[in-house]
N, C-alpha and C positions, 0 to 999 in steps of 0.2 A: 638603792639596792639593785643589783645585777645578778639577770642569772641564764644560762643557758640556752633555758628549754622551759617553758609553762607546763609541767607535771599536769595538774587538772585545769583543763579548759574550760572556761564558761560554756553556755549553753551556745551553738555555733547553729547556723542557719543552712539545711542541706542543700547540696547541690542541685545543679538545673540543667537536666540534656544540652549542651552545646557543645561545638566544635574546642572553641577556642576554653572552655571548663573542662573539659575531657581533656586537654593540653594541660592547663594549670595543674588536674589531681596527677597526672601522669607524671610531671618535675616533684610536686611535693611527695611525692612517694619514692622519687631518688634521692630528695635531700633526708628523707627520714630511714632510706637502710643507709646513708652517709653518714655518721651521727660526727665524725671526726670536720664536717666542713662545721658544723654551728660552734665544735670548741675555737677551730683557728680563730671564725669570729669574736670566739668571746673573749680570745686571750688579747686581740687588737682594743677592742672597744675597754677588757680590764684595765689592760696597761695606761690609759689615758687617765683613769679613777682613783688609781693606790687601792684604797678597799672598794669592797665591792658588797659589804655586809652593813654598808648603814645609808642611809639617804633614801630619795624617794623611790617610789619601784619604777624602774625604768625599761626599754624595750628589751628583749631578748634576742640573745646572741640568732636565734631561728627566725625571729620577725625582722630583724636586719638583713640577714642575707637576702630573704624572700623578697621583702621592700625592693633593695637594688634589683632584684630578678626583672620585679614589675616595672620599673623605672628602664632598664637598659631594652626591654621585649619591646616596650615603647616609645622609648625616646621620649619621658614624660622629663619636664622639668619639676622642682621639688614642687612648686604651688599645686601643679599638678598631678602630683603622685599623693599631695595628703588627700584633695581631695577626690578622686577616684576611690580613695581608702576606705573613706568616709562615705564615699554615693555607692559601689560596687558591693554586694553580699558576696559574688566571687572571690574578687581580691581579698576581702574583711580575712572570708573564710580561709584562703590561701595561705593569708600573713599570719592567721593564728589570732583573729581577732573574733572577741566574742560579742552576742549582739548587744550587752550592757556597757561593752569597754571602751573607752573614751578611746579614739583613734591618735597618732599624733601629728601635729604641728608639723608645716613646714621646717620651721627652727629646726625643731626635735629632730626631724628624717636628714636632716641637715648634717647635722652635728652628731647624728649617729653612724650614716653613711662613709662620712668624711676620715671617721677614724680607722677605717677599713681601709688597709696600706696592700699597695701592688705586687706585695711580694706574696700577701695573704690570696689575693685575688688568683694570681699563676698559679700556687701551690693546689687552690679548687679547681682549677681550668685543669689541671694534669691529675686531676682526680677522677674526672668528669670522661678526661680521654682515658684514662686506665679503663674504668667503667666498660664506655665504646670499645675499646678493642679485647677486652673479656665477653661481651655479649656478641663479638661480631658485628658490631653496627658501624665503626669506624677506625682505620688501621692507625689512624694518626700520624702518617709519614707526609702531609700535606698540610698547609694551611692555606684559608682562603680567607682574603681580606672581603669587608664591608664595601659590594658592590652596587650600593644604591644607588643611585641615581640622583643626584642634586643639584636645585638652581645653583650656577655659580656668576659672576660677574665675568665671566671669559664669554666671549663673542664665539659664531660660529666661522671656522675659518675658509669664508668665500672668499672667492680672489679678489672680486673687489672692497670686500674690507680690508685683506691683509696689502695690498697696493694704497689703499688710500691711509693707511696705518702706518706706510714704509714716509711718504709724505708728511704727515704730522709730526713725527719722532724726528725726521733730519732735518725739517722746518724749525722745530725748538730746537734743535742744537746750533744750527745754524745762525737763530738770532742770539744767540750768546757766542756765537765767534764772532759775529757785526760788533758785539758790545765790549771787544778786548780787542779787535783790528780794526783795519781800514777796510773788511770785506763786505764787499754789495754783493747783493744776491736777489732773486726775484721771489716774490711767495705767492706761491700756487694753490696754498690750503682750500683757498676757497674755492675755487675752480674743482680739486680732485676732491673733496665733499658735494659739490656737486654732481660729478660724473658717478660719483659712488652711490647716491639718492636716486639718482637716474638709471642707472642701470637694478636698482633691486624695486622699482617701479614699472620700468618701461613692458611693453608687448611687441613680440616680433624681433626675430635673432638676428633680420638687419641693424635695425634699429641698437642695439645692443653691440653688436659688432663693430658700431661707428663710436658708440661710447667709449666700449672701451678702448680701441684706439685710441682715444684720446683722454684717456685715462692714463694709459702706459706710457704714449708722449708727454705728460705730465711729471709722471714717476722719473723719466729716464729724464728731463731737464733738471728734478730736485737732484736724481741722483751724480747728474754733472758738477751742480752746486757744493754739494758735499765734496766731493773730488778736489775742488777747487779751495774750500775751505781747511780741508789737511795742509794743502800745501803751505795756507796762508799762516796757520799755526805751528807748522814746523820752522816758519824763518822766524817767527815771536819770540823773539827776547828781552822778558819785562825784565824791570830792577827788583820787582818785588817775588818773593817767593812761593806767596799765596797765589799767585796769577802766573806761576808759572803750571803750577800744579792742576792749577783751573783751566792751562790749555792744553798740559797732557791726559786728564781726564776726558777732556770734548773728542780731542785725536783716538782713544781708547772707543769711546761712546757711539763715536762717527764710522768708525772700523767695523765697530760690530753688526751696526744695522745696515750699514753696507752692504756687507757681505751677507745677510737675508734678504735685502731689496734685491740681490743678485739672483737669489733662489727665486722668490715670489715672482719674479719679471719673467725669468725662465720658464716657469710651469704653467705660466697664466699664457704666455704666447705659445706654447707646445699643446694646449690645450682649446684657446681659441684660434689662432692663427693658421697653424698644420694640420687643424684637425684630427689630433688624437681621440682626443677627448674633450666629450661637450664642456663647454667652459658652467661653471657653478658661480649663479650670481653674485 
């Protein structure tokens, strides 16, 4: 059984002076002069049921929306939004839970969240802005994406990683042009991982100065390498077609971090060399 809206509420546990409660009663008091966001809900979550007049009593089209509220304010995942449900008198009281009522299940918030479709979600988001720009609070002719702030696996881009970086990637390419021609070539990896450890270690801008010179005499030998390797790939004429495609791919591959090794050599010698600008470890 489905339904809307919980007409009479079990007995609900009052509220408690805080910032972030005074936030929660503040949204549930727009979701309740909205009453038009809990039907979208409920017409998403009917549509998955056929009826909605028999089976067991299930959440309400109001304790669904509220759920996701809680869920996206926090970036809770579902384990974690039952049980805040279940530990928080806030939230309880928020979602419309009373303090006899059995909270629900991960599954449950799962598989009820889930049937709440993106078109339902926009249609509240432009309800929510009408809202704002009727009280004067927001004109709506801007949006601003989620600028948090998050670990990512991208590095930070010091000169001497993005140079010891140009190294590695022409390095791999390079030993798969050795592996389809007759080209020799010298590998420096190890070398320009070292001058790259050395310089985000070392003390003293001499010191540092001398590495990376020889850091960028490293780069600019790979980058000869590479030079030398297009050419070797452009006279390769396999019989097979799969190895041909595998050495206009490396020609493609080798082109383009070229042409960044060109950049990163540039700005790192403009910067240490000329003395623009202090070189960034």
């Amino acid at each position: 059984m489905r339904t809307t809206i919980q007409p009479q509420l079990s007995l609900v546990q009052p509220h408690f002076e805080h910032d972030h409660t005074k936030e929660l009663q503040a949204i549930s008091l727009v979701l309740d002069e909205e009453p038009k966001i809990a039907e979208m809900i409920f017409a998403d979550l009917a549509g998955h049921e056929g009826r909605i007049d028999t089976g067991r009593k299930g959440m309400t089209a109001e304790q669904v929306i509220r759920a996701i509220i809680i869920k996206q304010m926090n970036q809770y995942s579902y384990e974690e939004l039952a049980f805040h449900l279940t530990d928080s008198r806030s939230y309880r009281s928020f979602c419309r839970f009373g303090i006899g009522d059995r909270t629900p299940t991960k599954a449950t918030l799962q598989r009820n969240i889930k049937r709440v479709s993106t078109k339902t979600m926009e249609a509240i988001n432009q309800i929510i802005i009408q809202r704002a720009q009727r009280e004067g609070i927001e004109r709506g002719k801007k949006i601003r994406v989620d600028c948090t702030v998050m670990e990512t696996n991208i590095h930070d881009p010091t000169d001497s990683w993005l140079l010891w970086d140009c190294v590695r990637v022409m390095t791999r390419s390079l030993h798969r042009t050795k592996d389809l021609t007759d080209f020799c070539f010298t590998d420096h990896t190890r070398r320009a991982k070292r001058r790259y450890i050395a310089i985000r270690n070392v003390r003293g801008e001499k010191k540092r100065l001398k590495l990376y010179k020889d850091l960028l005499k490293v780069t600019k030998k790979t980058q000869a390498a590479a030079h030398r390797a297009i050419e070797a790939l452009d006279a390769y004429e396999p019989a097979d077609p799969k190895l041909w495609m595998m050495a206009e791919g490396l020609i493609l591959g080798l082109k383009e971090i070229l042409g960044k090794t060109c950049k990163i050599i540039g700005q790192t010698e403009r910067r240490l060399l000329n003395g623009r600008v202090r070189a960034i470890k």
